[in-house]
C-alpha positions as CSV (number, residue, x, y, z in Angstrom):
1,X,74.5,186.3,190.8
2,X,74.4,187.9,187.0
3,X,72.4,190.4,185.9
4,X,71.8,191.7,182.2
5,X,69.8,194.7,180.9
6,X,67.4,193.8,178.0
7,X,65.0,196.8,177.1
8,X,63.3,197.9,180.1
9,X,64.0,194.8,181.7
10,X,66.6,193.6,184.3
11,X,67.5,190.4,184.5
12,X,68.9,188.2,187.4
13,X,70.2,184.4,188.1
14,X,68.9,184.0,191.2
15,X,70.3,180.8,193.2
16,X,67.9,178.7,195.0
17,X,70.3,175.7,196.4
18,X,71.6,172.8,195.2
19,X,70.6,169.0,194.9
20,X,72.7,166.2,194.0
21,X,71.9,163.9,191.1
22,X,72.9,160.5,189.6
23,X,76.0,161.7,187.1
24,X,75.8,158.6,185.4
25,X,72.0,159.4,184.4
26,X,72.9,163.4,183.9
27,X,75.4,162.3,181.1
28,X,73.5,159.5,179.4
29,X,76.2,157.2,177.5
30,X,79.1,159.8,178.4
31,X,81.6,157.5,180.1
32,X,82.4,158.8,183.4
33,X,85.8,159.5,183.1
34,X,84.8,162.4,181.0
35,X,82.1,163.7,182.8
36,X,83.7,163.3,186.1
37,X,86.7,165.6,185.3
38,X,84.3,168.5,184.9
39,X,81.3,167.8,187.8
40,X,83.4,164.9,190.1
41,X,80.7,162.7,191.8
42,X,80.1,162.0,195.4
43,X,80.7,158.6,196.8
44,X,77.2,157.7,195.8
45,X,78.1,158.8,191.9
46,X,75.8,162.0,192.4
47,X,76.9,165.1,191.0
48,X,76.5,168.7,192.0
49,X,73.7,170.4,190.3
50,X,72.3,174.5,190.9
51,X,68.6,175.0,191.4
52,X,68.6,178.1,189.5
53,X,66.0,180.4,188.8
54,X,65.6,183.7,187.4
55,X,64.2,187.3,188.0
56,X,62.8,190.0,185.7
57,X,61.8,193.1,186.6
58,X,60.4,196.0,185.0
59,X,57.2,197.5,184.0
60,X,56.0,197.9,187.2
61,X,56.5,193.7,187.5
62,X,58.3,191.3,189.0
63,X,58.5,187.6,187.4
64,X,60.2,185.4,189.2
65,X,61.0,182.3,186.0
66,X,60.8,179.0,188.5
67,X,60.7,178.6,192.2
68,X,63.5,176.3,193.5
69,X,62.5,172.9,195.6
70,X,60.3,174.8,198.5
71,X,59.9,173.6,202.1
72,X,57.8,170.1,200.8
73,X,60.5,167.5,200.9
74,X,61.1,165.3,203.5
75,X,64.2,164.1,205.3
76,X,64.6,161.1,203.4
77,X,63.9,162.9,199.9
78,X,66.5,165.8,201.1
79,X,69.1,162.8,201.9
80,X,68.3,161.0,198.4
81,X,69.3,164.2,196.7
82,X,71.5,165.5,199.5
83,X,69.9,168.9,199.0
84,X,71.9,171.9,200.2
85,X,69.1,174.7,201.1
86,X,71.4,177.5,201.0
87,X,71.4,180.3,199.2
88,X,67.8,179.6,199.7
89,X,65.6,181.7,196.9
90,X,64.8,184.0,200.1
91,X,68.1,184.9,200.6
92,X,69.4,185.5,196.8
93,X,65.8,187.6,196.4
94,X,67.0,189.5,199.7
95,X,70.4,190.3,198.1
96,X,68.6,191.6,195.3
97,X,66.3,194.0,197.4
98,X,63.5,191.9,196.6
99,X,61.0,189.8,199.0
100,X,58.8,187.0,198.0
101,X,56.0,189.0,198.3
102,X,57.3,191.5,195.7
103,X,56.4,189.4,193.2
104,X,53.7,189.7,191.0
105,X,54.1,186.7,188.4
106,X,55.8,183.4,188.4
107,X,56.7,181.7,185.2
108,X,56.8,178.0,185.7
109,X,59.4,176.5,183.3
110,X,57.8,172.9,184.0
111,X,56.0,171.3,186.7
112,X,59.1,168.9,188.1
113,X,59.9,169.4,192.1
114,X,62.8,171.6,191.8
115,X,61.5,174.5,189.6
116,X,57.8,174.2,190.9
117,X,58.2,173.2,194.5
118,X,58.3,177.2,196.4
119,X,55.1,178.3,194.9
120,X,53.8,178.6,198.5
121,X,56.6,181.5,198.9
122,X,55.0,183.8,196.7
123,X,51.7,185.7,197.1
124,X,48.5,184.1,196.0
125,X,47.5,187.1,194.4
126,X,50.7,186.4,191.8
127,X,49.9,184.9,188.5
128,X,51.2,181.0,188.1
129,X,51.7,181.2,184.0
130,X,52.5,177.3,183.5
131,X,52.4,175.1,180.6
132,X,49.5,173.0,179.7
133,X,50.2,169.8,178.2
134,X,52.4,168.9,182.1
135,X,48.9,169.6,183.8
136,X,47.4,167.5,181.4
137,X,50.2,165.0,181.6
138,X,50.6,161.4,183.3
139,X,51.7,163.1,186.8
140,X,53.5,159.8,188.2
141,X,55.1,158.8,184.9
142,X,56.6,162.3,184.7
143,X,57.5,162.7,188.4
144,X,55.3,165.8,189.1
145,X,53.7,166.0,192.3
146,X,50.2,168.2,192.5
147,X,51.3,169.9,195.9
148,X,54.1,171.6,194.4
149,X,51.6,173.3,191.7
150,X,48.0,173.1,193.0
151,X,48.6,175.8,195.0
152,X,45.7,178.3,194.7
153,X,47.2,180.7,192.7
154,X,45.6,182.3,189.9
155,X,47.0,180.7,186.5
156,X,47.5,180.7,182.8
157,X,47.7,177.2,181.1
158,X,50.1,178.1,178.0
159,X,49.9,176.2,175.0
160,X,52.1,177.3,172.1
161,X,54.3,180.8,171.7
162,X,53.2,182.9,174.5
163,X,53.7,186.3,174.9
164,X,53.6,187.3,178.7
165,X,52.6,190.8,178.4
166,X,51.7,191.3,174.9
167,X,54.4,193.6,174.0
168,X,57.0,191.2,172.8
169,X,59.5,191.4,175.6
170,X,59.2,188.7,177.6
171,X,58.2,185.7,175.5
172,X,57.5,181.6,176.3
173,X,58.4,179.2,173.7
174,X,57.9,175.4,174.1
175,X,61.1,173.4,174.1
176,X,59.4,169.9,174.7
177,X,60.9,166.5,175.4
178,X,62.3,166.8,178.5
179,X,58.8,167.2,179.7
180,X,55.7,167.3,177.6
181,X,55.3,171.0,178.4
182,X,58.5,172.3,178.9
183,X,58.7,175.9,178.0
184,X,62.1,178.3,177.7
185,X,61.2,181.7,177.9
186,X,63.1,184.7,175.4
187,X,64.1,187.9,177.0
188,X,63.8,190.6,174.5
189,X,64.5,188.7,171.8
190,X,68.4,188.7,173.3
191,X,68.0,186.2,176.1
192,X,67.2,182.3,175.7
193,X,66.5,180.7,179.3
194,X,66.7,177.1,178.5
195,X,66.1,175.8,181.6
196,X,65.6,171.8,181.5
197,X,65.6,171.9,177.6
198,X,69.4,171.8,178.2
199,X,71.2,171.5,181.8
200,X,74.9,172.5,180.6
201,X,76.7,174.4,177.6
202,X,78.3,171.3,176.3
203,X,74.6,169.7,175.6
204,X,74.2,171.9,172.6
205,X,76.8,170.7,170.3
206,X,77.7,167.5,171.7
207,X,73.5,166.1,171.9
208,X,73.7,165.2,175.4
209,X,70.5,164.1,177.0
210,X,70.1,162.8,180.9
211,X,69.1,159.0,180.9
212,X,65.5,160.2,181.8
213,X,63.0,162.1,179.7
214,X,59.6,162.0,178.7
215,X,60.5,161.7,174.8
216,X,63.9,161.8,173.3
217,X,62.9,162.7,169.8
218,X,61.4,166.0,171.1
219,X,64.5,166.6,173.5
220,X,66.6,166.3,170.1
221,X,63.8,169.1,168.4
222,X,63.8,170.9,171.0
223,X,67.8,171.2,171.3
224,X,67.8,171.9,167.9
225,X,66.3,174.9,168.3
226,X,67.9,176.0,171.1
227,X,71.3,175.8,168.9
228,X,69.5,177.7,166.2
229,X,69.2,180.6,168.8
230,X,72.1,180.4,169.9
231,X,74.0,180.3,166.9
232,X,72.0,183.4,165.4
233,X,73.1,185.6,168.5
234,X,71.2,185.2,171.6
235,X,72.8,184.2,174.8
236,X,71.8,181.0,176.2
237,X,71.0,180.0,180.3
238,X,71.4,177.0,181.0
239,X,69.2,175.1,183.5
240,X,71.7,173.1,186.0
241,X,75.3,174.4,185.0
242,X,76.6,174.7,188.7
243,X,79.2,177.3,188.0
244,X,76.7,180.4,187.3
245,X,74.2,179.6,184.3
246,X,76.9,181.9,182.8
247,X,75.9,184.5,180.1
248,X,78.0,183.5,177.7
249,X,78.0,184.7,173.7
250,X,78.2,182.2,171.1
């Protein structure tokens, strides 16, 4: 767990478990000898990936930026992904002094299962700020599933720059492609969390997109971008690098 001051916010990686994906698909046309060196598969070619999420408090709030898998998978979903629950987001939040209840806002990176499936843990008086064009999207083309994000919670549809408190600190920028509505978030104009817009470091430079996506041009945009802010200063977190979502300078 990393934390970072930014203004008169604190920031935190906060782990919520890991699931295991198809390496073959994470690295696209990356021949696996290459790939594996770094994130070895399992005998079923699926490679270790963190469910990460994030934590900002200050101002009186506390925004937790995605929500981990939740308690909706089954069995056979948990085996196809051999999920590993621990740390569960309880647990990292309790290292942090922090309960589920604590928090007031939840920023919803996208609407995919692992960063929109533990809605149910937070209280339904906290604000669900998610991004527009994924509620409006094909929900079965794009593998969202309505019980992770139809939750009851009061909610803001984003469309476009959005600044979470009006003051500039915490703001949500759309990075689509990987989904229609994927949104990274800028930490006092220091801190770029990428989430899905780009899963590890080596993406940036190298272009490397999983197999899957809703539209590869915009992935391409979208990375561009995130380059761009990384190259003029800001420190980049990265969505599924299982070593830490490191802050790292360029």
């Amino acid at each position: 767990m990393t934390t970072l001051t930014l203004g008169d916010w604190t920031l935190h990686t906060v782990e919520a478990g890991f699931l295991w994906l198809d390496g073959g698909s994470m690295f696209g046309s990356v021949p696996k000898p290459l790939w594996n060196r770094t994130n070895p598969a399992d005998e079923r070619n699926r490679i270790r990936l963190a469910m990460r999420c994030w934590l900002l408090r200050g101002h009186g709030r506390t925004v937790l930026v995605d929500d981990g898998l939740g308690d909706k998978f089954t069995d056979k979903l948990r085996d196809i992904y051999r999920v590993e629950a621990e740390p569960s987001l309880e647990h990292s939040l309790a290292a942090l002094g922090v309960k589920p209840g604590d928090v007031t806002d939840v920023v919803l990176t996208h609407l995919h299962f692992d960063h929109a499936g533990g809605l149910d843990l937070v209280p339904r008086a906290a604000t669900v700020v998610l991004p527009k064009a994924d509620l409006e999207a094909d929900a079965e083309e794009n593998n969202f599933r309505a019980v992770d994000y139809e939750t009851g919670h009061p909610r803001i549809e984003t469309e476009g720059d959005y600044d979470l408190f009006g003051d500039g600190a915490i703001v949500l920028h759309p990075t689509p492609g990987h989904t229609p509505g994927h949104q990274s978030v800028i930490v006092d104009g220091d801190v770029l969390i990428a989430a899905d817009a780009c899963y590890f470091p080596e993406n940036v430079d190298e272009e490397r997109f999983p197999a899957y996506g809703w539209d590869r041009d915009l992935e391409r945009e979208s990375l561009g971008w995130i380059r761009e802010q990384r190259d003029s200063g800001l420190t980049v977190l990265y969505g599924h690098e299982p070593s830490a979502g490191t802050f790292q300078r360029p």
